[in-house]
C-alpha positions in Angstrom: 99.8 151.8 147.1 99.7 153.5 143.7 100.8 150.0 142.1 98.6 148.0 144.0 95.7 149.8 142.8 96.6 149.5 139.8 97.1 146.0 139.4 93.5 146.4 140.8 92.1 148.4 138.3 93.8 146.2 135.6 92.4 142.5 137.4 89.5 144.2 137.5 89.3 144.9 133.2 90.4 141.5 132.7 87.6 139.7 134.5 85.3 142.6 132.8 86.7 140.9 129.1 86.5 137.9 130.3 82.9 138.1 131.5 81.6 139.5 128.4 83.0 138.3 125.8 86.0 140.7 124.8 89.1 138.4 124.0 87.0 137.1 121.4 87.2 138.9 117.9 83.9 141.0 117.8 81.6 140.5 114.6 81.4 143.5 112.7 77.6 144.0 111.1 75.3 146.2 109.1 72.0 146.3 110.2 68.8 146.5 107.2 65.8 147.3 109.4 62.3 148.1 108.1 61.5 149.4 111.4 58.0 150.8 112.2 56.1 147.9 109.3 56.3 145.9 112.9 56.8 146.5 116.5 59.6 143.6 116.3 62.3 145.4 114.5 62.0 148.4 117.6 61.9 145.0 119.9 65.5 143.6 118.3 66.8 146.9 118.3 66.5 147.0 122.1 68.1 143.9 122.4 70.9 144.2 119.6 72.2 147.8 121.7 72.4 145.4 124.5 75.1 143.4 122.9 76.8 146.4 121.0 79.5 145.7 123.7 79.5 142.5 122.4 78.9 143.0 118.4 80.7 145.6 116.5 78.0 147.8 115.0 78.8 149.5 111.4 75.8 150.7 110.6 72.2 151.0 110.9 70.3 151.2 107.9 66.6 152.7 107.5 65.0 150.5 104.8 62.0 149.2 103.0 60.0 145.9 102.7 57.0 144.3 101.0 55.2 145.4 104.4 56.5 149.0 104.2 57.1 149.9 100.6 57.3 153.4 100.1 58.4 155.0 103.4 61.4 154.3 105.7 62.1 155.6 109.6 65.5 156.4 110.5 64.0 159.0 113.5 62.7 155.3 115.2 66.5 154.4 115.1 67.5 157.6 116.6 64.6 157.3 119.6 65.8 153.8 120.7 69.5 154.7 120.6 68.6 157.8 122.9 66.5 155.5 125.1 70.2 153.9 125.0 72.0 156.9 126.0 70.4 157.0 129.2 71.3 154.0 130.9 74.7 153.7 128.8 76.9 154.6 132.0 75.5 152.0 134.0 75.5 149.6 131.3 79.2 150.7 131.4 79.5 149.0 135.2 79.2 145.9 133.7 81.6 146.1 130.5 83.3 149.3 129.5 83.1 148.3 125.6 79.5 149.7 124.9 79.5 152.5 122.9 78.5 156.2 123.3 75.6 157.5 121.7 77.5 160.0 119.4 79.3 156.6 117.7 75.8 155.0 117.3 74.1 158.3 115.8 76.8 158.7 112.9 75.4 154.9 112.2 72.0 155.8 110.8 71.6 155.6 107.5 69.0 155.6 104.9 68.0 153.8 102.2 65.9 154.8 99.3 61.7 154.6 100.3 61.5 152.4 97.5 60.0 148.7 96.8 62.9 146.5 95.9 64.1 145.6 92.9 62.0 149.5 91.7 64.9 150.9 94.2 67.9 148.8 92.6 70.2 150.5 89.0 71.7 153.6 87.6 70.8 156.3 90.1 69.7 154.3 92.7 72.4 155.1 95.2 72.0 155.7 98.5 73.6 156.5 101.6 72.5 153.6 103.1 74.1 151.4 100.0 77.4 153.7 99.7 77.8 153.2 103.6 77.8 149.1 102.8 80.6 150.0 100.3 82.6 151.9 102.4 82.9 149.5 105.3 83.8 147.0 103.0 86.3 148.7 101.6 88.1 149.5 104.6 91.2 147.5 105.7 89.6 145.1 107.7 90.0 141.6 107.4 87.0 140.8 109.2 83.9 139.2 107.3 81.0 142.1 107.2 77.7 140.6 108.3 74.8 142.5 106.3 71.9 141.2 109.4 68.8 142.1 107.6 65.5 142.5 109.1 63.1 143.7 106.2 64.1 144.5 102.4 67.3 144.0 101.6 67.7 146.1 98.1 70.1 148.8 100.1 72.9 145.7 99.9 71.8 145.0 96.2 72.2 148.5 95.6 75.5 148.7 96.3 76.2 145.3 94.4 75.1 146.5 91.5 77.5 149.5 92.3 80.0 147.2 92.5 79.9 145.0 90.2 79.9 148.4 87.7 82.3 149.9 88.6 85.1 147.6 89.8 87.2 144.9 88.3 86.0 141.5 88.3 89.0 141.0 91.1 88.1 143.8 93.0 84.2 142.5 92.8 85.5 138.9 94.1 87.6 140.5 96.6 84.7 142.4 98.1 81.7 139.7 97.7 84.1 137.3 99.5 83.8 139.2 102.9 80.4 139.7 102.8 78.0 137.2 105.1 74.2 138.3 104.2 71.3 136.6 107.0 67.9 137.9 105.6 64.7 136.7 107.9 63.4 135.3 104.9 62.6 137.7 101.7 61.0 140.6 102.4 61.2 142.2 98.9 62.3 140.5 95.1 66.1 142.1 95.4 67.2 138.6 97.4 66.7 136.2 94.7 67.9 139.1 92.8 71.2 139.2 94.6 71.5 135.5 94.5 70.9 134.6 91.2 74.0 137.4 90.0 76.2 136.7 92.9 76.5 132.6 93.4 79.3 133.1 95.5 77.9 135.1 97.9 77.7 133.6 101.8 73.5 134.3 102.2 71.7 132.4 105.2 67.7 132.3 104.5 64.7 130.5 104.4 63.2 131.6 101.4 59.5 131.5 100.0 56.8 133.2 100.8 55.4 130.8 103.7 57.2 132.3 106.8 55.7 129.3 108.9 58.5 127.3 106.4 61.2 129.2 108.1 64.0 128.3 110.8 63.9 131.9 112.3 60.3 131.5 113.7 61.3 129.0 116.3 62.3 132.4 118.1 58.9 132.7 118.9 56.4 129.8 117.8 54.7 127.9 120.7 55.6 124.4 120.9 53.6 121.8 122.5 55.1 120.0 125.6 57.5 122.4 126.7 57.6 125.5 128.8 57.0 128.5 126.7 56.7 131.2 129.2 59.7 133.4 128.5 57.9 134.2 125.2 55.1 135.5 127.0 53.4 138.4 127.3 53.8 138.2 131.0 57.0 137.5 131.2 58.2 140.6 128.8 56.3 142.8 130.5 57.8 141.5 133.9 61.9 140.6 132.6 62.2 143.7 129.9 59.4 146.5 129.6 58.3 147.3 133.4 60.7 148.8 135.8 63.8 148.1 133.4 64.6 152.0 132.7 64.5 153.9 129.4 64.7 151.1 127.0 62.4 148.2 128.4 59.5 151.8 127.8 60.9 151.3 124.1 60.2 147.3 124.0 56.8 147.5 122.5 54.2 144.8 122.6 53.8 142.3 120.5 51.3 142.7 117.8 52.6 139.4 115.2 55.6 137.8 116.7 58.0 138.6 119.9 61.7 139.7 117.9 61.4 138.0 114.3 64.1 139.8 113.3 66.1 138.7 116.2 67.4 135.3 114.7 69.5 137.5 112.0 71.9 138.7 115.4 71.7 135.9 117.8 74.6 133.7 116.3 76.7 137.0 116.0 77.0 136.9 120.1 80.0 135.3 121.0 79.4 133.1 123.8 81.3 129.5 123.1 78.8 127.6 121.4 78.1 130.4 118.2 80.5 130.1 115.2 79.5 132.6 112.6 81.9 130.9 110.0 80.2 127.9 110.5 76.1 127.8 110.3 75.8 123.8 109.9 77.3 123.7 113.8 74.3 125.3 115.5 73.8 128.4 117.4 71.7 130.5 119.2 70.4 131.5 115.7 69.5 128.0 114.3 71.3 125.7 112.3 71.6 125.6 108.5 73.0 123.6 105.6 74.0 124.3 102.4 72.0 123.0 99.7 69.2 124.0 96.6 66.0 123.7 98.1 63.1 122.2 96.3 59.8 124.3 96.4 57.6 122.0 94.5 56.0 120.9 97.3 55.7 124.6 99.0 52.5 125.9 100.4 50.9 129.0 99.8 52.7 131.7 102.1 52.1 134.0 104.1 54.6 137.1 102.7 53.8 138.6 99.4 56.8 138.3 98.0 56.4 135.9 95.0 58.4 132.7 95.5 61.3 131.8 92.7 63.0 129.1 92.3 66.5 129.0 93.6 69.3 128.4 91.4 72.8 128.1 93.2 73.2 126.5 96.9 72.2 129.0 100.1 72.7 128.5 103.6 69.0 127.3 104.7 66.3 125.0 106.8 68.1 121.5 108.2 66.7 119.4 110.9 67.9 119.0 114.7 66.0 116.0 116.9 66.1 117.2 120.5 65.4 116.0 123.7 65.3 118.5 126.5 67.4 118.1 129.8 64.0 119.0 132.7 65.3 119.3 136.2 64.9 116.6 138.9 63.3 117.5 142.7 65.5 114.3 143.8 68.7 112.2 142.6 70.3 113.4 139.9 69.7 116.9 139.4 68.4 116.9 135.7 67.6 114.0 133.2 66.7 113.5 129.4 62.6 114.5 129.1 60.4 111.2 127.5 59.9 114.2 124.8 62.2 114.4 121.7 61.2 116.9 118.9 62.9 117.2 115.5 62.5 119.6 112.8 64.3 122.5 111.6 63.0 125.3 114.3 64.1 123.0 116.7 67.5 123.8 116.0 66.7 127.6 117.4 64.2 127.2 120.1 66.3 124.5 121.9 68.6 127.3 122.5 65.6 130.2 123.6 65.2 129.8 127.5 68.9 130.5 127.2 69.3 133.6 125.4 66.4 134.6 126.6 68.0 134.7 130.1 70.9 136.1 128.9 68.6 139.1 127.7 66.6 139.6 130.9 69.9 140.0 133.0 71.6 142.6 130.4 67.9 144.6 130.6 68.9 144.5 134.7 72.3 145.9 133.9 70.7 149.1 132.8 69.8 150.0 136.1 71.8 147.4 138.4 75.3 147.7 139.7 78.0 145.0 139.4 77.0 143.5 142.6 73.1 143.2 142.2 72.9 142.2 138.9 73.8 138.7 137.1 76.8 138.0 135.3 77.9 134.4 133.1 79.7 131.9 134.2 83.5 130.8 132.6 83.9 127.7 131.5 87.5 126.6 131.5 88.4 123.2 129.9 91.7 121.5 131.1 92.2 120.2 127.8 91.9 121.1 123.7 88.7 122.2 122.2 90.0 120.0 119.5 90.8 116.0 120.4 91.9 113.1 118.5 91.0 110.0 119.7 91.1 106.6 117.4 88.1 104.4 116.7 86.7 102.8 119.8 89.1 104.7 122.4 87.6 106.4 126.0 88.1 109.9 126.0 87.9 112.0 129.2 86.5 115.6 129.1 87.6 117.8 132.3 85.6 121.5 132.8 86.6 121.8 137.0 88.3 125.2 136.8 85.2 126.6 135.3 84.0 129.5 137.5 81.5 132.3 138.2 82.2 135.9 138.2 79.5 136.6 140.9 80.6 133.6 143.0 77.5 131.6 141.9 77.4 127.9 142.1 78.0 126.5 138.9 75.9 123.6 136.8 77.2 121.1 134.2 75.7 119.7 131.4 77.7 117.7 128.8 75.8 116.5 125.5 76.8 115.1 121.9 75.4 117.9 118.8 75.3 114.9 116.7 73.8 116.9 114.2 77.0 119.4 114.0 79.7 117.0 113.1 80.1 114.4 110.6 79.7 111.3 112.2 75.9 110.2 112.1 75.4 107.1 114.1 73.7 106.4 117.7 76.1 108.0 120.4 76.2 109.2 124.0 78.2 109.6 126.4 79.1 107.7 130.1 76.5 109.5 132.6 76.3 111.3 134.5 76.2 114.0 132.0 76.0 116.7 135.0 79.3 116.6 136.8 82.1 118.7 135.8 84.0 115.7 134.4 82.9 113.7 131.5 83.9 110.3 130.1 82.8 108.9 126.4 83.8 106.2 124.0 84.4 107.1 120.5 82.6 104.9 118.1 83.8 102.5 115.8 84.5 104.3 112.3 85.9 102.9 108.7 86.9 106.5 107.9 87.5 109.8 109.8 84.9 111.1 111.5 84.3 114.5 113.7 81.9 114.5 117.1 80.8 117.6 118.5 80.5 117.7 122.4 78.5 120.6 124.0 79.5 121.8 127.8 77.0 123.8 129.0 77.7 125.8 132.1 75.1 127.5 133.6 75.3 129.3 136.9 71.9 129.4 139.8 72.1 133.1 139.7 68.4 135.1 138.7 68.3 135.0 136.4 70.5 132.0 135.1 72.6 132.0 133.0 74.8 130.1 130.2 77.8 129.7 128.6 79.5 127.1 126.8 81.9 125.2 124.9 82.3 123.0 121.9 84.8 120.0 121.8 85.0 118.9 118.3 86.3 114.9 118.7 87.8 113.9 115.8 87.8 110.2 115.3 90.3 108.0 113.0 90.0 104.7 112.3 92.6 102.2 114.2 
């Protein structure tokens, strides 16, 4: 009997892993939050300790921004991660990898109450910069993701520190496993830290017109879709009310729901987010690597005095989408007459999704196993990798995909055109909503690369997504 229940107890941990995400390698990350110049950096924060199951969290660093120049507010940190505390155990029902309180405490930091580049040089250290070193220093092979959500002069702090006071090897060795997403510039350190570091992996959207930035397609209203689950309504109904101790810490929104969110979202590991790899799309945009030109800029809406960039960064790149709407009769869903394209696209295609995803993990704070929602599995029978040669049928199989609640399971297969290499008309055979899928690789003079998204998304409340990405790789005959 003993054995038995423990064979139990260990089936029982596996589907736990598998349902949220732990036989994937976590992404370890820094945090840079200006928290308190918005209501939005408290409102990520909420949903970021949601996902520390999911997201290895380093560090948590009180800092500055040209909205909140001279003050910081690490006891805001400490208030939400107490919130946190009180519904950890039962979050704990549901995946036993979030952390205790105690682990998340030791993570506050602070940097100096100082404006940028005013806060950046000899004597400018802080504990909020030496903690940056430190984790980078440890024998880890894992990038370190520096997510930042206001200023972000703590990381050039400790750049600068770096760049004194090691060899240039040691500086390469360091600045290669850094990966720095800033929600656009939010002091004059980030052109700063790009201009002396041109090797350094940096995702933004720089200027000073934050309506010229990916990130805000987490929260902009877009004409001729459903827009709900940005709501007021909807928050106050999915997160805030009747949620425990943190939806009371979800404040309202006073500018825009979770700005600072984009700078997490593609750290969530959920089949269709590859941190390595921005120009593939994720939950936090897509991005490509490139100088951008600012001549034709508008006047924005940050004070942070635009500069021109001189080396490449990861930024703003264009995805044309057309919705999948569900169908009262025949087919269950079908393309919308809509398509949109532009580079916020490439985020709020994704949002109903992670939005979902959110809402359930708020009703894990108070929910058991049993009443609350959990993902679905996908399970290919084949690769996530397929070579096929120019103009052969391919056949894509996801029918061992499951649900851990015992949900009924939807399909959607569709080509990310935009993600792979290959740029000419394609689809695949319909339907695209069984759990089989058949396509025909285009004709090609050299090799190219198709990415295929399955999306599996379960009729659980609320629904929710997971997925996978079959990268086709096509050769010429």
């Amino acid at each position: 009997m003993r054995i038995i229940s423990f064979l139990g107890m260990l089936f029982v941990m596996l589907i736990s892993q598998n349902i949220c995400g732990q036989l994937v390698e976590k992404n370890r990350v820094i945090i840079l939050t200006d928290i308190e110049a918005d209501p939005d950096d408290t409102q990520s924060l909420v949903r970021l300790l949601l996902y520390s199951n999911e997201i290895d969290i380093k560090g948590i660093v009180a800092t500055t921004s040209c909205w909140q120049q001279n003050r910081i507010a690490p006891e805001s940190i400490e208030k939400v991660i107490r919130a946190y505390d009180k519904v950890q155990s039962n979050l704990k029902k549901h995946d036993q990898g979030f952390p205790e309180m105690e682990e998340l405490l030791v993570l506050i930091k602070n940097g100096l109450p100082k404006y940028g580049m005013t806060g950046v040089g000899e004597g400018m250290d802080s504990e909020g910069s030496d903690w940056i070193i430190k984790e980078l220093e440890k024998d880890d092979e894992r990038p370190l993701w520096i997510s930042t959500w206001g200023g972000v002069n703590t990381l050039a702090q400790a750049l600068y520190k770096i760049n004194k006071t090691k060899s240039k090897s040691q500086v390469k060795k360091l600045v290669d496993k850094l990966r720095v997403y800033t929600i656009s510039d939010q002091d004059d350190s980030g052109i700063w830290i790009r201009n002396n570091f041109p090797d350094l992996f940096y995702i933004v959207s720089p200027g000073d017109n934050y309506g010229d930035a990916t990130w805000t397609g987490i929260n902009i209203f877009v004409k001729g879709i459903d827009n709900s689950e940005i709501s007021n309504s909807w928050i106050a109904e999915n997160i805030q009310q009747d949620h425990g101790p943190l939806g009371t810490e979800y404040p309202d929104v006073s500018w825009g729901v979770e700005g600072d969110t984009p700078a997490f979202l593609s750290l969530i590991p959920n089949g269709l987010n590859n941190s390595e790899h921005p120009e593939w799309g994720g939950w936090g945009g897509r991005y490509q690597k490139y100088i951008p030109d600012f001549s034709k800029t508008k006047e924005g809406s940050s004070i942070v005095t635009i500069a021109p960039e001189t080396r490449e960064i990861w930024t703003n790149t264009s995805d044309t989408f057309s919705p999948y709407i569900f169908k009262e009769y025949g087919r269950a869903i079908g393309k919308d007459t809509l398509s949109f394209t532009g580079y916020k696209e490439t985020l709020w295609r994704w949002r109903d999704d992670f939005q979902n995803d959110f809402a359930a993990r708020m009703d894990w704070c108070l929910q058991s196993f049993e009443e609350a929602n959990h993902p679905p599995i996908p399970v290919l029978s084949h690769s996530e990798k397929i070579t096929v040669k120019s103009g052969e049928s391919f056949h894509l199989d996801a029918s061992n995909s499951y649900d851990p609640d015992g949900d009924n399971l939807s399909f959607l297969w569709f080509p990310y055109l935009e993600a792979g290499s290959y740029k000419g008309e394609f689809e695949l055979e319909q339907p695209e909503n069984a759990h089989e899928a058949n396509g025909k690789a285009p004709v090609v003079i050299k090799k190219e690369t198709l990415h295929i998204i399955l999306k599996v998304s379960d009729k659980g409340t609320p629904a929710l997504s997971r997925y996978k990405r079959i990268i086709i790789e096509v050769i010429p005959k």
